[in-house]
N, C-alpha and C positions, 0 to 999 in steps of 0.2 A: 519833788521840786528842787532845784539844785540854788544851794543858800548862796547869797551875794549877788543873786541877780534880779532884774523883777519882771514879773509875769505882764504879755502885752499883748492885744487880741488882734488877730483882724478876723472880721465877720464877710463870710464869701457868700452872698444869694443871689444864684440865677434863679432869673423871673423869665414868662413866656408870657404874653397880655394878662398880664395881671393890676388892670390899671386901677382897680378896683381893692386893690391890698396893700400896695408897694408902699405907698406913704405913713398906714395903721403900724406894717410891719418894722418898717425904719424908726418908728417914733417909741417904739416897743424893744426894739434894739439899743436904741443909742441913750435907754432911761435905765435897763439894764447895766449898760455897760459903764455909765456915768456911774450910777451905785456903786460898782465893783471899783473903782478909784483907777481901773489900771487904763495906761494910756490902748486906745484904739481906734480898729480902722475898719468903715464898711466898703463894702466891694459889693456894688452891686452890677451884677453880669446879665444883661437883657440878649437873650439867647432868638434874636431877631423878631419881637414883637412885631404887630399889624396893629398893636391898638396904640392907646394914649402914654401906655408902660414907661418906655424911655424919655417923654418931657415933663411927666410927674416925677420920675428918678431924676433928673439933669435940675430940679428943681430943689432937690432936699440936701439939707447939711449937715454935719458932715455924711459926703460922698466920696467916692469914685468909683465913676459910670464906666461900663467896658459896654461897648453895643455891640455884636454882632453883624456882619452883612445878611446872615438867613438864620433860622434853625437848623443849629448843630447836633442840638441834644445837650439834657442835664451836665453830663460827665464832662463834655468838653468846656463847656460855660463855666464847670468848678474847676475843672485845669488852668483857664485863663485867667480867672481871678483869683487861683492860688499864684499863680506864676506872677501877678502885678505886683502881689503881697508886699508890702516893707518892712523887715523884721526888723523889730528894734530892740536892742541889748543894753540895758544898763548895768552897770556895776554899780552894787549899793554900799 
């Protein structure tokens, strides 16, 4: 870890109808990430659901939703929500 700076997450989950997890998983994530003290950020990448997936996501805080127009596949859904990512650099 390189001293003087501080460690900052962002968490990338592409979901595919998964309306049935998204909210356990994010509430699991962000109780995680509280603990760990460091600032972050969830990405959740809906890789063109048919179910209820992206208005249970559009619903949870902190977010940000990436929707999909269809299913692309795993890879590209983690491509686009690395690509959103906001990396943040402090100096301590």
């Amino acid at each position: 870890m390189n001293q003087g700076f501080e460690t900052s997450l962002a968490i990338v989950v592409p979901v595919y109808n998964e309306q049935d997890n998204v909210s356990r998983l994010h509430e699991e994530i962000v109780a995680v990430c509280t603990d760990l003290g460091y600032p972050f950020e969830v990405i959740i990448v809906d890789d063109g659901s048919t179910d209820r997936t992206g208005e249970i996501a559009r619903s949870l805080s902190p977010v940000k939703y990436i929707r999909l127009r269809r299913n692309f596949g795993q890879a590209s859904a983690l491509d686009d929500g690395i690509k959103s990512a906001v990396i943040f650099t402090h100096c301590a």
